[in-house]
C-alpha positions as CSV (number, residue, x, y, z in Angstrom):
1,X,67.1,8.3,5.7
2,X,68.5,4.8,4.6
3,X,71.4,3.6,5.4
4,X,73.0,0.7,3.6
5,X,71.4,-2.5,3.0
6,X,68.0,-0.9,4.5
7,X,65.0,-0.8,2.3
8,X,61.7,0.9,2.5
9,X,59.1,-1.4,2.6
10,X,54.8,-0.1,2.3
11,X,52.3,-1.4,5.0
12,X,49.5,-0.2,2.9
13,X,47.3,3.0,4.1
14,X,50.7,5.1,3.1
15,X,52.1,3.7,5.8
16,X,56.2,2.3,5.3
17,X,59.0,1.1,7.4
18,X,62.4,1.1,6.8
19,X,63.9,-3.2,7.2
20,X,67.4,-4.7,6.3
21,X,68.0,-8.1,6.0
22,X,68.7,-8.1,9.7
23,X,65.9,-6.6,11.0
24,X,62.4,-7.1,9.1
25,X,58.8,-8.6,9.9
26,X,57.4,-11.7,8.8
27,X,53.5,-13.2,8.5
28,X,53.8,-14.1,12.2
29,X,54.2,-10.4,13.0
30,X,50.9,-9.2,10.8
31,X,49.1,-12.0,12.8
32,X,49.9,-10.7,16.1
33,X,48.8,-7.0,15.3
34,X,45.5,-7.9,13.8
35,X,44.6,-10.4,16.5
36,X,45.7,-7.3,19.1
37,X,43.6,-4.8,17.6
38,X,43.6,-2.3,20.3
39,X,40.7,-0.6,20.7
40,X,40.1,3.0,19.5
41,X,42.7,5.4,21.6
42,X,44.2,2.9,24.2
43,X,47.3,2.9,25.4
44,X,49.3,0.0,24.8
45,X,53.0,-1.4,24.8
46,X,54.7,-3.3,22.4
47,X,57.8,-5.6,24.0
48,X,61.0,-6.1,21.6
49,X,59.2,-4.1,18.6
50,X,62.3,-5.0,16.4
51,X,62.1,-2.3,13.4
52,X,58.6,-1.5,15.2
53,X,56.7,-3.3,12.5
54,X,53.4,-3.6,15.4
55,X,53.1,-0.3,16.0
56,X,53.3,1.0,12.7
57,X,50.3,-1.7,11.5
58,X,48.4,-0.4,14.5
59,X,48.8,3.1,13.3
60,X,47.5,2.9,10.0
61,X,43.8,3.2,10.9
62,X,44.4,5.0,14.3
63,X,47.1,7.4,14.6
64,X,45.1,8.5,17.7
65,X,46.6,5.3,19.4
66,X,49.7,5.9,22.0
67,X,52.1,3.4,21.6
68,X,55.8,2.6,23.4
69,X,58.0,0.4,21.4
70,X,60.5,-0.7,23.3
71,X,63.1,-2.5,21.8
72,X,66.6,-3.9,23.6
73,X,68.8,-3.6,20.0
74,X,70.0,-0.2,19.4
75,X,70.3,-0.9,15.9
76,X,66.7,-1.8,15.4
77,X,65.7,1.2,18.0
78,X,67.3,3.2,15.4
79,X,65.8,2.2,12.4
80,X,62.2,2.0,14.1
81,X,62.5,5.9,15.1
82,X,63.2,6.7,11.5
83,X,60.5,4.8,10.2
84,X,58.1,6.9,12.6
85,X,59.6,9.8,11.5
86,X,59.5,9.4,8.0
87,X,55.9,8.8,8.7
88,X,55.3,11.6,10.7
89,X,53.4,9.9,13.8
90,X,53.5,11.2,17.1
91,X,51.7,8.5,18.6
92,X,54.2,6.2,18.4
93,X,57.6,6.9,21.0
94,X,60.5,4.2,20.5
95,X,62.5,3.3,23.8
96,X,65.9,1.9,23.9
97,X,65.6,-0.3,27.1
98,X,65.5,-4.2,28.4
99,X,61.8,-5.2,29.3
100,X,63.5,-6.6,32.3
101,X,64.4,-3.4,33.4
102,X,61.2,-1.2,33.0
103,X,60.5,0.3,36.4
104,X,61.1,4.3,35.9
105,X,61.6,3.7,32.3
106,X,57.7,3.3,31.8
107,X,54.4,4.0,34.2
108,X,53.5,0.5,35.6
109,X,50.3,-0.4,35.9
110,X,48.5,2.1,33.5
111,X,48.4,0.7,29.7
112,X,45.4,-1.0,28.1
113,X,47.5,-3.6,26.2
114,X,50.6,-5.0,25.7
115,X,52.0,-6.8,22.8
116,X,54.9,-9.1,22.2
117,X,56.6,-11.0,19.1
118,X,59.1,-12.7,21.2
119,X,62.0,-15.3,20.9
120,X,60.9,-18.7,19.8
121,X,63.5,-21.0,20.3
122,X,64.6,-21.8,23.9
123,X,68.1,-20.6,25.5
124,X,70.4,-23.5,24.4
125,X,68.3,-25.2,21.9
126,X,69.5,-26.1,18.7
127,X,72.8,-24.3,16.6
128,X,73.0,-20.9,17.9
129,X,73.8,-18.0,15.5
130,X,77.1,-15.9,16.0
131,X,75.4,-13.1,15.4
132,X,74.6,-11.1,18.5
133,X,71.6,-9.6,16.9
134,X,70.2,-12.9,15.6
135,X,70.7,-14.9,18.4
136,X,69.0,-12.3,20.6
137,X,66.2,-12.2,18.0
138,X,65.7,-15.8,18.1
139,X,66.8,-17.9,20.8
140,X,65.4,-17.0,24.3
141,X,68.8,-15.3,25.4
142,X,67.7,-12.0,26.4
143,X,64.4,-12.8,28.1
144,X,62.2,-15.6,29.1
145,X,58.3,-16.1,28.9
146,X,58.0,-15.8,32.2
147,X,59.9,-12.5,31.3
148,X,57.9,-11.3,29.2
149,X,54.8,-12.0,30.9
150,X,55.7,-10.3,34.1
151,X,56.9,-7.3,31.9
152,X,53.3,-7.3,31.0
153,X,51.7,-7.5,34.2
154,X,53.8,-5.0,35.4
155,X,52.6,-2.5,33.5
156,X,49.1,-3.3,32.3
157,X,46.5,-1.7,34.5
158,X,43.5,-4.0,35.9
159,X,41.5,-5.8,33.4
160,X,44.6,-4.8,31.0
161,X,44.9,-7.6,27.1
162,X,48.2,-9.1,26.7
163,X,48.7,-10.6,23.8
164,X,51.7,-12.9,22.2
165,X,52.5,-15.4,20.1
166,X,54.8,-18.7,19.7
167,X,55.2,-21.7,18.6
168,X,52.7,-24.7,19.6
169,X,55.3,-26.9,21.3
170,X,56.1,-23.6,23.9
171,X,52.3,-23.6,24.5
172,X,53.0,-25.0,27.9
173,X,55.4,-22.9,28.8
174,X,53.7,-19.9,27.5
175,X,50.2,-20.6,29.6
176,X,52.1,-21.5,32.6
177,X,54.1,-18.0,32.8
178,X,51.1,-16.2,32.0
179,X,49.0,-17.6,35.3
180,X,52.0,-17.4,37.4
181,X,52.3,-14.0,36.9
182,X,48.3,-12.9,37.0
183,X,47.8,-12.8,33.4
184,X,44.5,-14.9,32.8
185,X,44.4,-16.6,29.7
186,X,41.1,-15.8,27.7
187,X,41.7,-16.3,24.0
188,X,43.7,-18.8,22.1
189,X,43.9,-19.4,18.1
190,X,46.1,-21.9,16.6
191,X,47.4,-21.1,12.8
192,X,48.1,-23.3,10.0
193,X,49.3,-23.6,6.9
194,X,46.3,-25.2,5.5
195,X,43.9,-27.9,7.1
196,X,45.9,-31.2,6.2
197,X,49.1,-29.3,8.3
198,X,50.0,-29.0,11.9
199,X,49.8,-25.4,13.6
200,X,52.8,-23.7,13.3
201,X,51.7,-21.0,15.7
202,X,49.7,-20.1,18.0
203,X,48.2,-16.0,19.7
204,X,46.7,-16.5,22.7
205,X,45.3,-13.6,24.9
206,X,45.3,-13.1,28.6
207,X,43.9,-10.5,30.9
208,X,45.3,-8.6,34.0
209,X,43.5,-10.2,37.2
210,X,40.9,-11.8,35.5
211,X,39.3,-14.9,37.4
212,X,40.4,-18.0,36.1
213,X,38.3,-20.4,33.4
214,X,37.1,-19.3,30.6
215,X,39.5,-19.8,27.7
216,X,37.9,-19.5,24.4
217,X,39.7,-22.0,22.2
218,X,39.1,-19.9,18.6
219,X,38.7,-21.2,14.9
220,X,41.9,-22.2,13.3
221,X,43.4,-19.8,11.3
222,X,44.2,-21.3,7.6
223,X,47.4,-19.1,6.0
224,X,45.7,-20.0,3.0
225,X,42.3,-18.9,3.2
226,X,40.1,-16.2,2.3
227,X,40.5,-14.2,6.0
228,X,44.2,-14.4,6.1
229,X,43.7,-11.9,2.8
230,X,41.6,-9.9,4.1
231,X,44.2,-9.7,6.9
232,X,47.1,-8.9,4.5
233,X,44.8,-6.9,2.7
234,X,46.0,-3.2,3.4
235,X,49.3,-4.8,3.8
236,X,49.7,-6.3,0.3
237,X,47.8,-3.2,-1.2
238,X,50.9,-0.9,-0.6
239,X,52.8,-2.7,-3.1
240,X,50.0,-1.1,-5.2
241,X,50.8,2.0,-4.1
């Protein structure tokens, strides 16, 4: 089931995945999932799921929840299918493809929400990393926002969530590709480290032909605070396990 330098790690509610030092999750990652929380049965998409960390958090409390994971990395396709495997889901189906290059590979226009962790850094900024696999992962190489955004409105159905996250200076950006490409931002909730900090991230919601107006700027979200347990709660709880 492992291969080498892979490593099982618990996601609490006997739930595990299967990461290497190449492909893993981080805090950013468990943010975006809870601040998703698809509602009971929907059908929803998660864009570059990695080692399908989203999916998996999602289907600890509802395996009744149908989920693609499409990821563009066949390694981390790989590892993802094994993790759902080894947790015997059904719910969950992994798909090997570009989310530029959806059409027949998916059913537009009929998911409830879609979900994406993507690149941070833009294409060309800073030192890139000769790894293939990293520089996908982090540098905006692959796909775009506005890539990723019209991946979502593609196949969300009217009145559809799309959710994301990034880093505050992309906010722009981020906002911008939604509108163009009809997703209405509604929700948006900065995180930091602690109050005397500057975010370092921000999850912002949009919805599928919405009218515009109406962003709900939320609470800050304090990494070290009392909620951010209770969000790693059945998380940290597998190490109990």
């Amino acid at each position: 089931m492992l291969n080498n330098s892979e490593r099982l790690e618990p996601l609490g509610n006997g739930i595990k995945i299967i990461v290497s030092d190449l492909f893993h999750f981080s805090t950013d990652t468990i943010l975006l999932a809870d601040f998703a929380c698809p509602r009971k049965g929907a059908r929803a998409v998660d864009l570059g799921t990695g080692c399908g960390t989203i999916p998996l958090l999602w289907s600890r409390c509802d395996r009744g929840l149908s989920v693609k994971a499409v990821e563009i990395q066949p390694q981390a396709c790989d590892m993802a299918k094994r993790s759902v495997e080894l947790n015997g889901l059904d719910n969950i189906e992994v798909i090997n493809a570009d989310l530029k290059e959806l059409r027949g590979v998916l059913p537009f226009g009929s998911f409830d929400l879609v979900a994406c962790n993507p690149p941070y850094k833009l294409s060309g900024a800073g030192i890139k990393n000769p790894d293939s696999e990293k520089l996908i992962a982090r540098h905006e190489e692959g796909c775009t926002a506005n890539d990723v955004c019209e991946a979502a409105k593609n196949l969300l159905q009217f009145g559809g969530r799309f959710v994301m996250c990034q880093r505050p200076e992309r906010l722009t950006d981020v906002l911008e590709a939604m509108r163009n490409n009809g997703l209405e931002p509604k929700r948006l909730r900065f995180v930091q480290q602690r109050p005397d900090k500057p975010p370092k991230l921000f999850l912002v919601e949009g919805r599928r032909g919405s009218k515009s107006g109406g962003l709900v700027v939320e609470k800050t979200l304090f990494i070290e605070s009392d909620e951010m347990l209770r969000i790693y709660g059945s998380y940290k709880e597998g190490y109990l396990e």
